[in-house]
FIBAGU-946526 format. One line per 10 residues: their letters; for each residue y, z, x of C-alpha. Coordinates in Angstrom, 3 decimals, m for minus. Example, Ala and Ser with C-alpha at 12.3 -4.5 7.8 and 13.67 -1.06 7.14 Angstrom:
REM FIBAGU-946526
as	m4.500/7.800/12.300 | m1.060/7.140/13.670;
This chain:
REM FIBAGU-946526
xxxxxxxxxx	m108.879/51.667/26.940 | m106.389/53.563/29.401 | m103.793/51.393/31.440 | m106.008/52.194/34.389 | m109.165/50.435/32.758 | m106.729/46.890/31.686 | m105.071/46.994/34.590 | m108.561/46.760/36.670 | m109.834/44.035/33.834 | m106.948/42.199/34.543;
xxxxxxxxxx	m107.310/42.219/37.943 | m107.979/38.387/38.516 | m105.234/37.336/35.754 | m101.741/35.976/37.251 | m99.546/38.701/38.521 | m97.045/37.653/35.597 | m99.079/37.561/33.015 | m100.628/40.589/34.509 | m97.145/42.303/34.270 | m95.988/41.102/30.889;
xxxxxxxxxx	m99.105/42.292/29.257 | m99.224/45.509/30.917 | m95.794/45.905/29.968 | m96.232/45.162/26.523 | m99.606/47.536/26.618 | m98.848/49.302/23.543 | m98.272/46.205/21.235 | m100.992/44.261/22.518 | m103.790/43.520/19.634 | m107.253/45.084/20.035;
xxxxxxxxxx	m109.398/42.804/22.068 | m106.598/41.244/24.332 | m107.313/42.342/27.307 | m110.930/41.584/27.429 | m109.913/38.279/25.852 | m107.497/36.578/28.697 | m109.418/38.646/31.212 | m113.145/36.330/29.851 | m110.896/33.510/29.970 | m109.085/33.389/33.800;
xxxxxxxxxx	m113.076/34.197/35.013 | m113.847/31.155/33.568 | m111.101/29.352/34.550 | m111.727/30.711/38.245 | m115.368/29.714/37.681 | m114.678/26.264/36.536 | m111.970/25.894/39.193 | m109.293/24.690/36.918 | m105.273/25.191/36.749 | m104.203/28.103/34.747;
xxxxxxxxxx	m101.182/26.313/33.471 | m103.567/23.572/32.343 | m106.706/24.710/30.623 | m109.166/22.442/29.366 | m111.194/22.244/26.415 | m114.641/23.312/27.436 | m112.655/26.426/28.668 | m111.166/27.868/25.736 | m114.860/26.309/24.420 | m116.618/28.823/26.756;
xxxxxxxxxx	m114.247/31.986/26.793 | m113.885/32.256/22.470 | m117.464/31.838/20.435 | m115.417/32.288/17.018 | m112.041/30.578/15.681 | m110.725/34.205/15.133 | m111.285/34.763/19.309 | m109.670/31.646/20.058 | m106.302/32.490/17.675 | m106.256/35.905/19.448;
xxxxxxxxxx	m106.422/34.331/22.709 | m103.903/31.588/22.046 | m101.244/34.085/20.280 | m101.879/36.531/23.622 | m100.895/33.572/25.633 | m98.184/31.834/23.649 | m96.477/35.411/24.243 | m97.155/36.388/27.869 | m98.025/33.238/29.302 | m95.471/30.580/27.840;
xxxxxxxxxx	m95.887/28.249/30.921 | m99.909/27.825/29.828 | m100.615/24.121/28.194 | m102.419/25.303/24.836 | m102.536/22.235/23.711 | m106.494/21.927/24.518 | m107.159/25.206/22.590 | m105.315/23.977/19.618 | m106.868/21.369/19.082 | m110.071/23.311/19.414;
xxxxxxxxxx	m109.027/25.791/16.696 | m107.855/22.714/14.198 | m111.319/21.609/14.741 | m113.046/24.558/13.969 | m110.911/25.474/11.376 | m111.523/22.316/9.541 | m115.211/22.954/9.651 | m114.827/26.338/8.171 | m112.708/25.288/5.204 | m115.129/22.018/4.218;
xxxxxxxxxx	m112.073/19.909/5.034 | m113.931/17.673/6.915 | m116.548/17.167/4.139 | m113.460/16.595/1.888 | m112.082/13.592/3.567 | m115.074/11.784/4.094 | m115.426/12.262/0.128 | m112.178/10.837/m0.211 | m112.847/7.781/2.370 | m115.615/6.937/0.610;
xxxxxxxxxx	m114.321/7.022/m2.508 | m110.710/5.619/m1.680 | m107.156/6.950/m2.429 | m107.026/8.688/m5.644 | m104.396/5.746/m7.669 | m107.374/3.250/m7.256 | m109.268/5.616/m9.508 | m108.371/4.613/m13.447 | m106.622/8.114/m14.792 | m107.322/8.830/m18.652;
xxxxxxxxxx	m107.096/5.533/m19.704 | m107.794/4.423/m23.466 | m110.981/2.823/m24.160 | m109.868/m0.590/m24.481 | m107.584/m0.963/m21.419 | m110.822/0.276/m19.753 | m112.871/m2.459/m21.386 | m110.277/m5.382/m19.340 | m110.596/m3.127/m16.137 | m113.992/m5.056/m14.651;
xxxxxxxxxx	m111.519/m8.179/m14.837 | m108.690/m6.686/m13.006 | m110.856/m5.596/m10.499 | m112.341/m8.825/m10.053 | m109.176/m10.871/m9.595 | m108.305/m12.535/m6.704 | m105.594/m10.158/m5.490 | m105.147/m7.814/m1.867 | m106.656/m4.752/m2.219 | m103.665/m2.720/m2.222;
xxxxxxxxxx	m102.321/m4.400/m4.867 | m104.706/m3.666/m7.108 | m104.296/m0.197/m6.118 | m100.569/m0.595/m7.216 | m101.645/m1.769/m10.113 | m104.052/0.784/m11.359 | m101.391/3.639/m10.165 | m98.960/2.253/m12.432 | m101.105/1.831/m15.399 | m101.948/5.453/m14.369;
xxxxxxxxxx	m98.761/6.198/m14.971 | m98.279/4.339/m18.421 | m101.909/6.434/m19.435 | m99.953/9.402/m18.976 | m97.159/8.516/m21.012 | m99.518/7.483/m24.079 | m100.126/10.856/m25.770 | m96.423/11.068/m26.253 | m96.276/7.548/m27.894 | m96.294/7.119/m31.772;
xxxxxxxxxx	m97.534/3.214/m31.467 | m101.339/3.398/m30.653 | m102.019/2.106/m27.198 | m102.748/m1.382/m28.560 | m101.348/m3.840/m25.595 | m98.772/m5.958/m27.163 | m94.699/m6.045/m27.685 | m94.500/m2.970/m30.018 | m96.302/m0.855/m27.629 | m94.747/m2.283/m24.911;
xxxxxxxxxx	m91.215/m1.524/m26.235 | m91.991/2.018/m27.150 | m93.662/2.781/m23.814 | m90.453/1.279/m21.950 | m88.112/3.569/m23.950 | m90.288/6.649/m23.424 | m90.075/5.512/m19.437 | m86.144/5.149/m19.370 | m86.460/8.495/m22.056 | m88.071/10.119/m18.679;
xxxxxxxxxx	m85.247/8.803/m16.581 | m87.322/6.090/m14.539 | m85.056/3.031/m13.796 | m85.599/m0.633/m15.548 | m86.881/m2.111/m12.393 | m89.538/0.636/m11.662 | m90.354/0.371/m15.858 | m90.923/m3.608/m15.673 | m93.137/m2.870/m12.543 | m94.916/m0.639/m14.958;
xxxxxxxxxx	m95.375/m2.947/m17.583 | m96.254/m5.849/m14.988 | m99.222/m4.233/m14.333 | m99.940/m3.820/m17.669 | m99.730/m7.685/m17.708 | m102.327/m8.258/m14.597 | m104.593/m5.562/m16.570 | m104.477/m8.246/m19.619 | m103.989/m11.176/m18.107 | m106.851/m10.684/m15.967;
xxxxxxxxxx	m109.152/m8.909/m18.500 | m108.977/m11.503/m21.101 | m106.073/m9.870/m23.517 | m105.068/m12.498/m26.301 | m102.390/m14.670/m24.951 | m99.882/m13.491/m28.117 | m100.635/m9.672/m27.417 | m99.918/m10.838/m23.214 | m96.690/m12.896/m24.363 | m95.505/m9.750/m26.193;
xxxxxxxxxx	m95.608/m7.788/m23.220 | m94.065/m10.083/m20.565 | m91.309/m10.194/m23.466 | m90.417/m6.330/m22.262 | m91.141/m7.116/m18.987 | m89.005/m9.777/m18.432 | m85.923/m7.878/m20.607 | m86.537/m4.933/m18.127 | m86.306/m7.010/m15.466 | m82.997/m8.273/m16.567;
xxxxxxxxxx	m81.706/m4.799/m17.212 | m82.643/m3.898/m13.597 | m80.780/m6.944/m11.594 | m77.869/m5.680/m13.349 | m78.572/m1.900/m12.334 | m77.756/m0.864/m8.849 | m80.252/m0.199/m6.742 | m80.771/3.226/m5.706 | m81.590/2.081/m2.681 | m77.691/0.676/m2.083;
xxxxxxxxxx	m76.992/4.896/m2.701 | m79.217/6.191/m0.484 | m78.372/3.699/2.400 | m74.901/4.247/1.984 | m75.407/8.021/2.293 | m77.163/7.211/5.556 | m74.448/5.052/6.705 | m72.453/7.580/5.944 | m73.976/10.610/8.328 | m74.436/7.995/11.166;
xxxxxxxxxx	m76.851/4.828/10.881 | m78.741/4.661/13.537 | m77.097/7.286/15.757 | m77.672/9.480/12.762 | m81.682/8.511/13.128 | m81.792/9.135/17.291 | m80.286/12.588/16.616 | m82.815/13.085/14.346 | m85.761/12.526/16.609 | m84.310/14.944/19.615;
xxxxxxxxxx	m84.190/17.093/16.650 | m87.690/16.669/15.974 | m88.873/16.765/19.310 | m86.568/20.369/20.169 | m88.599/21.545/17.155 | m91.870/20.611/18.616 | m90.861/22.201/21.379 | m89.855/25.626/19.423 | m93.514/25.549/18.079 | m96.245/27.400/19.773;
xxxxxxxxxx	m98.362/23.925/21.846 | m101.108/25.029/19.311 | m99.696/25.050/16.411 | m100.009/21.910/13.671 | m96.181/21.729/13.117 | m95.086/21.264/16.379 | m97.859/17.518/15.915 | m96.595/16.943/12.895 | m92.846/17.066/14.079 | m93.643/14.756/17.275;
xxxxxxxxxx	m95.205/12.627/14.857 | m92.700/12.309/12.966 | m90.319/11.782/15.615 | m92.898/9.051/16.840 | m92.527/6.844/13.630 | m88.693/7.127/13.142 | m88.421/5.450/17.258 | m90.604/2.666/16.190 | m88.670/2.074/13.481 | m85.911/2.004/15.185;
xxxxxxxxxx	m87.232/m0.747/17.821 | m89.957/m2.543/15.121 | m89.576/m1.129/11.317 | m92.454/m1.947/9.397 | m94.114/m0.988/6.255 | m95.487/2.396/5.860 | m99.545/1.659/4.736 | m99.649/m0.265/8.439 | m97.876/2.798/10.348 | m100.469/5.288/8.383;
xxxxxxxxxx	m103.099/2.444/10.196 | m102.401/1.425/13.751 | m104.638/3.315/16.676 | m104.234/3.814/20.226 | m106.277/0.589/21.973 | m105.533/m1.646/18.982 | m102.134/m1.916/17.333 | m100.931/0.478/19.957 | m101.494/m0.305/23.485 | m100.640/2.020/26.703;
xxxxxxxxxx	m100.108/0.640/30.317 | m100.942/2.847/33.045 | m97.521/2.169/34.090 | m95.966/3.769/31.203 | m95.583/0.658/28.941 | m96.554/0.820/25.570 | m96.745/m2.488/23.178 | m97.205/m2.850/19.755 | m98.911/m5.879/17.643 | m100.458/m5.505/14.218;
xxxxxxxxxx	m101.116/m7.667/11.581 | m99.529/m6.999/8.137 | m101.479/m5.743/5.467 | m99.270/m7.067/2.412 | m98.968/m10.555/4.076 | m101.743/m11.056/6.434 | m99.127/m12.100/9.137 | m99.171/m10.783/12.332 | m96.337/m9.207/13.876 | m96.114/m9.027/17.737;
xxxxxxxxxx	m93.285/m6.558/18.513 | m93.989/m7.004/22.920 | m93.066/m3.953/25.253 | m91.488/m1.623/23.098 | m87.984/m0.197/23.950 | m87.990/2.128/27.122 | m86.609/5.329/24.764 | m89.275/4.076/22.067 | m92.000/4.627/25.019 | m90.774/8.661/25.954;
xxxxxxxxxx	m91.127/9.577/22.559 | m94.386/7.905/22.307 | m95.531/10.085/25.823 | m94.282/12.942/24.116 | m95.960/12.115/20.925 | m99.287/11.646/22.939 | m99.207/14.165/25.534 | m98.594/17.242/22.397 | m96.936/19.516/24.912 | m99.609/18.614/28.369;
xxxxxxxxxx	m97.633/17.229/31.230 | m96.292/14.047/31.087 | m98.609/12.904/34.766 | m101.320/13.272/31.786 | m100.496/10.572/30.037 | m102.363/7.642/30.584 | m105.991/10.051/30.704 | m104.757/11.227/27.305 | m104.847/7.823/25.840 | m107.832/6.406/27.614;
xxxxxxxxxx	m109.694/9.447/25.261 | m108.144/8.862/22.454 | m108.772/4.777/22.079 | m109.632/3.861/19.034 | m108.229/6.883/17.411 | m105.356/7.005/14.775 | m102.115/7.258/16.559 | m100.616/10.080/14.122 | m103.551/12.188/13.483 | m105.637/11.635/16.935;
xxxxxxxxxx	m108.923/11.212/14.702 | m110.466/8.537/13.583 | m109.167/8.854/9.858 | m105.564/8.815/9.481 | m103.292/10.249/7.385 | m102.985/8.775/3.440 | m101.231/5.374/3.901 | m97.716/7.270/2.096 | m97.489/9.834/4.913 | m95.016/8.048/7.376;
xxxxxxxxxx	m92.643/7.581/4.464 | m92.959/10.619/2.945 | m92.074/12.498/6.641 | m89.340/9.623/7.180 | m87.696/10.968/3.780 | m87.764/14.424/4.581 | m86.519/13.759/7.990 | m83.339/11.766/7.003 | m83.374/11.258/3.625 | m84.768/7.503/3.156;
xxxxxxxxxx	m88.203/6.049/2.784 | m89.293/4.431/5.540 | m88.976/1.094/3.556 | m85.322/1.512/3.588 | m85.191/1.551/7.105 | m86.335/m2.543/7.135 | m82.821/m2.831/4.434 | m80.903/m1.083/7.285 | m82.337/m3.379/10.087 | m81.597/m6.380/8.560;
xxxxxxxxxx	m77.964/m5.107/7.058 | m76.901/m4.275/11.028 | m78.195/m7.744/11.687 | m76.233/m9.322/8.879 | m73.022/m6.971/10.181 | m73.664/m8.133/13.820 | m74.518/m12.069/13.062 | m74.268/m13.703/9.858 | m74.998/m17.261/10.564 | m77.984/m16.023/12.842;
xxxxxxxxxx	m79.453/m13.197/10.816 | m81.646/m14.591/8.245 | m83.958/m16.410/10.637 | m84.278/m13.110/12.877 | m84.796/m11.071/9.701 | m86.918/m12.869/8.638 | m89.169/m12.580/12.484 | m88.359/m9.296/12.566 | m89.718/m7.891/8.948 | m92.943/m10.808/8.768;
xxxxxxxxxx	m91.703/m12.455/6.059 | m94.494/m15.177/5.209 | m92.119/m17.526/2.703 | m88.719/m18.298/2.927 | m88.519/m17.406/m0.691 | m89.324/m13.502/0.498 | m86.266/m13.160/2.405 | m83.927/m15.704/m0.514 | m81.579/m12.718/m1.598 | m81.153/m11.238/1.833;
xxxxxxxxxx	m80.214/m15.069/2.949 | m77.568/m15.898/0.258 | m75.955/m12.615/1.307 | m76.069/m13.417/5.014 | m74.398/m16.890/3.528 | m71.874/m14.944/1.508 | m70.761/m12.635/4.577 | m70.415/m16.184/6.789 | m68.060/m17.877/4.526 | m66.153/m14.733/4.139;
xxxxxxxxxx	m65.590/m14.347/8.234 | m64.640/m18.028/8.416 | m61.951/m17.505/5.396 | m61.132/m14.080/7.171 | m60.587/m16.496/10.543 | m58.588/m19.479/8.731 | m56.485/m17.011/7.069 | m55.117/m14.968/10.706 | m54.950/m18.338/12.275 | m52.162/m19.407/9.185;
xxx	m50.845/m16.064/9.545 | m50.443/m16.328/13.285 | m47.889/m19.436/13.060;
């Protein structure tokens, strides 16, 4: 095709785009030309903004996936002031249909997260399973549960003691755990749910006292351990605290921005910068953030207001955090919107009610996602970021802080929040002395 021939194709395309193409003519890809030429007749025919294409446009103009990337990498370079948002989405779509991802997750929803799934278990911690699974316990703890024995079923083949539940095995398996550096609090975890396996399958009570034995001696090994947690926040602290997090999210969202609008990074990065502002304003525990949806937990007014009220899954308490945080809301737009304009808004979350607020699906992401982003953003689980809540309140108000931790993280027993509240009581007295002392000091 001679300049003469593109030029005329490309006749009804935007002068700049026009110009930057033709300009360009000797890099363009085969097929580009015909491509954004098919789509502006459509647009023109369908009487919608070039800057904003819909859907059933890039629908119309591209048959195939491999059309639509041509059209949208054509664009992303000559036309950067065209939402592609519409046509990535489009392509995701298509492209999950092509690679059987689709069929893939609905094979995993119906069968559940992988950890529920007993791992290469010996035969008779598989004859007490029926029992476990019977007990009256939350769903995701028994998930924990069977994860961690997991975990101990790996460990086996290395053992010399046969996997007979009882003290000996329970001692060798929690030296081959601290053998494979894992701490004495996340071992006694391990060999708790061990216990709830026999306990609730029927184990003899000497074989069950034998391993509570270990499980109690890890325990005490741990309290006296610290927690890597105390490391980690301190590192945090360290960079910034909460300014550290803010900076952060513009980060994320400048990244977003970088990406081409139909590109899965540039989501995943708004996402991410999504769950670290409601953290910020509400933290809360990551299996609820992987669950909320837009018209449930997440609700949108058409005035820009967005509120947030879920009910926990560990605790069955619901937690009503009211109109989140103005800054909490723009990210949220942002979040929403993947690169449309922001008068789009409100449209944008009337079609996606009901949907999962980080994937825009109905499925969301596994119920570890929002942590496992949070950690790679700033170093932390998301978990730690409830710690870091309640340590600024302890910092800011002592005597007050252990009721309004205790609102803020949906603590359902006063005994859930009694380590956090002697510390609160500890940091008091120590103001008050601090106070007594400057006022003897002062005359």
């Amino acid at each position: 095709m001679n300049d003469d021939i593109a030029r005329a194709r490309l006749a009804r395309v935007p002068a700049s785009l026009r110009a930057s193409m033709m300009a360009q003519r000797a890099e363009l890809p085969p097929g580009a030309v015909t491509a954004v030429a098919r789509f502006h007749d459509i647009l023109a025919q369908r009487n919608e903004d070039p800057d904003l294409p819909s859907r059933g446009s890039f629908q119309a103009a591209c048959r195939t996936e491999s059309a639509l990337g041509l059209l949208l990498r054509v664009l992303e370079r000559h036309a950067p002031e065209t939402c592609l948002a519409e046509g990535r989405d489009l392509r995701r779509e298509w492209y999950r249909h092509r690679s059987g991802a689709g069929e893939r997750r609905s094979a995993s929803a119906e069968t559940g997260n992988t950890a529920r799934e007993a791992r290469n278990w010996p035969r008779t911690w598989l004859a007490l399973l029926p029992g476990l699974r019977a007990a009256p316990i939350r769903q995701s703890s028994l998930d924990r549960h069977i994860a961690s024995i997991n975990r101990c079923a790996d460990m086996v083949p290395g053992l010399r003691c046969p996997p007979r539940l009882g003290w000996l095995f329970g001692w060798e398996l929690a030296e081959a755990l601290a053998g494979a550096g894992v701490s004495a609090r996340s071992a006694a975890n391990y060999i708790g749910a061990l216990v709830s396996l026999g306990r609730h399958g029927g184990l003899d009570a000497e074989a069950l006292d034998g391993l509570r034995a270990i499980q109690t001696n890890l325990q005490r090994k741990g309290r006296r351990q610290p927690k890597r947690k105390a490391s980690r926040l301190e590192a945090l602290y360290e960079a910034g605290g909460y300014k550290e997090i803010l900076r952060v999210v513009r980060r994320k969202l400048d990244d977003a921005d970088a990406q081409p609008g139909w590109r899965a990074e540039a989501q995943v990065a708004r996402a991410t910068a999504a769950v670290l502002a409601v953290a910020v304003n509400m933290p809360a525990r990551t299996g609820d953030v992987a669950s909320w949806a837009f018209g449930d937990q997440l609700l949108r007014e058409p005035w820009g207001e967005w509120h947030l009220r879920w009910r926990q899954e560990k605790t069955g308490v619901w937690l009503d955090a009211g109109v989140l945080w103005p800054e909490v809301a723009q990210v949220l737009d942002l979040h929403l919107l993947g690169g449309r304009p922001r008068r789009h808004a409100q449209r944008r979350y009337d079609a996606l009610r009901g949907c999962n607020w980080l994937r825009f699906e109905a499925e969301g992401y596994d119920r570890r996602w929002p942590s496992e982003k949070v950690r790679e953003a700033i170093g932390v689980p998301l978990h730690d970021l409830r710690t870091l809540a309640a340590d600024y309140l302890r910092l800011h108000d002592p005597a007050k802080a252990p009721g309004v931790v205790s609102a803020l993280l949906g603590h359902s027993t006063e005994a859930a929040g009694e380590a956090y509240r002697a510390l609160c009581v500890e940091t008091a007295a120590q103001r008050s002395w601090q106070e007594i002392r400057a006022a003897h000091a002062a005359g």
